[in-house]
N, C-alpha and C positions, 0 to 999 in steps of 0.2 A: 199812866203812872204819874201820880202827885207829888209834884218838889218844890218846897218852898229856898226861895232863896235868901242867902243869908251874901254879908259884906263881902265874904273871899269870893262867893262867886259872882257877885256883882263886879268886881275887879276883874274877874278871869274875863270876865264878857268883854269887861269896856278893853283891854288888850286886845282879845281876839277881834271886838269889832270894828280895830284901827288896823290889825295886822293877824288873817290868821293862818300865816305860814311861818308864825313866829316857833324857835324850837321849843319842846319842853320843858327842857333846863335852864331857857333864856326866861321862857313864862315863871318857871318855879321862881328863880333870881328877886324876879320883879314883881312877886306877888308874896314872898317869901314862904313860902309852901314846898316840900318836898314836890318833886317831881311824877313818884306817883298818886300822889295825894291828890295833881293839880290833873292827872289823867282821869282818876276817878271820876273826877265834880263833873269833869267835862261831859265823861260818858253818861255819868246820871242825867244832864242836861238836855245831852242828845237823844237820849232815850224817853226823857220827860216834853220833847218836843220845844223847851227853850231854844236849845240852837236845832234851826232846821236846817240848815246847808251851811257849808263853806266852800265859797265861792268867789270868783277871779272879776273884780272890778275890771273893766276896761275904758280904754278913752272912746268917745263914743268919734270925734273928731280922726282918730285911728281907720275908723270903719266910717267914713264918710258921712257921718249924719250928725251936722255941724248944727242943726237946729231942731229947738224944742218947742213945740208946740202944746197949748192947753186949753183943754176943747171942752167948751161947754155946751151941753146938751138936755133938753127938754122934751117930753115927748109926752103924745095924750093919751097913750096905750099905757097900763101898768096891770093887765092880765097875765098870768103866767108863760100861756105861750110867746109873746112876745119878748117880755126876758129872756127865756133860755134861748130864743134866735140872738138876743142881744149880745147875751154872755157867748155864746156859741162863737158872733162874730169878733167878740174882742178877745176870747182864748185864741182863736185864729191870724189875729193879723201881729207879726210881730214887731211892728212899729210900734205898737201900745203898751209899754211899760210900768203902767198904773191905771187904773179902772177903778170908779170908785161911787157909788147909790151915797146920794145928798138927801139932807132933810133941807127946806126952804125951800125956794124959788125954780134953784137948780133940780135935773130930775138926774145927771150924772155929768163928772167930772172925767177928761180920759188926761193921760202924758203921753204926750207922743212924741219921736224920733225920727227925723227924718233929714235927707241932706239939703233939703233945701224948698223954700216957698214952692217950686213946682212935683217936689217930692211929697207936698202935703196936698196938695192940688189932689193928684195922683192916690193917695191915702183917702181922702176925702171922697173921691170918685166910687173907688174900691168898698167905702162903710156905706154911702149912703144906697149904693146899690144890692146890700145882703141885708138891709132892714131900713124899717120905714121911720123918721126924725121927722119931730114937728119943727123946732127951731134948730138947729147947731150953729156954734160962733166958735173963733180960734182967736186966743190973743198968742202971739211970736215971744219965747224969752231972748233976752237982746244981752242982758249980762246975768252969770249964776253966780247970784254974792254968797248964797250958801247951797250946797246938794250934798247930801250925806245919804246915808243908809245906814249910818251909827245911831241907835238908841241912847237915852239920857240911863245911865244906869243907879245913879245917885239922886232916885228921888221916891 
């Protein structure tokens, strides 16, 4: 199903994707839209695959994995079977929170989660033993001046 968006529901987004256990009548208030007006847009949304989930941010430091890692990787294989081992292993490990096929230099970028240098040791063990890497490098994030998951909705 094809839904073009328009201003209200670009505002509905950017609320829900600061907070979306915010109530009905609090979203209606704030977007000034009746309440089931603002239920509507929203089911059209989810049904048009705009919103795919709502879902529970967590502190990652909560769940002991205080460090992020971003793993750069090259490789001299680009036949098919070797991807879907590839994907196979990063749908697999859940330290890996982003996975992402580069144009340039790069042949794939990963984000990883883990509690610590020897918890990436341990990650690192784990990937390079379910597929074959010509290069892999990890630079450490040391401070997150920004990490969102909120889209720009106003553009």
């Amino acid at each position: 199903m094809s839904h073009v968006l328009d201003q209200t529901d670009r505002k509905i987004l950017d609320v829900l994707q600061k907070d979306a256990t915010i109530s009905m009548d609090r979203l209606a208030d704030r977007i000034h839209l009746s309440r089931n007006a603002c239920w509507r847009r929203i089911r059209l949304m989810e049904e048009a695959g705009i919103i795919r989930a709502r879902v529970a941010l967590v502190d990652p430091a909560a769940l002991g994995l205080g460090l992020t890692a971003i793993v750069l990787i090259r490789t001299n294989q680009h036949e098919p079977g070797w991807l879907d081992t590839f994907a196979k292993a990063v749908r697999d490990m859940p330290e890996i929170i982003g996975a992402h096929r580069m144009s340039g230099d790069l042949d794939y970028v990963l984000r990883v989660r883990v509690p610590d240098v020897q918890g990436y040791d341990r990650f690192y063990q784990r990937l390079i033993a379910k597929v074959p890497i010509a290069d892999i490098s990890a630079s450490f994030v040391m401070d997150d001046i920004k990490d969102t998951t909120a889209l720009p909705t106003n553009t």
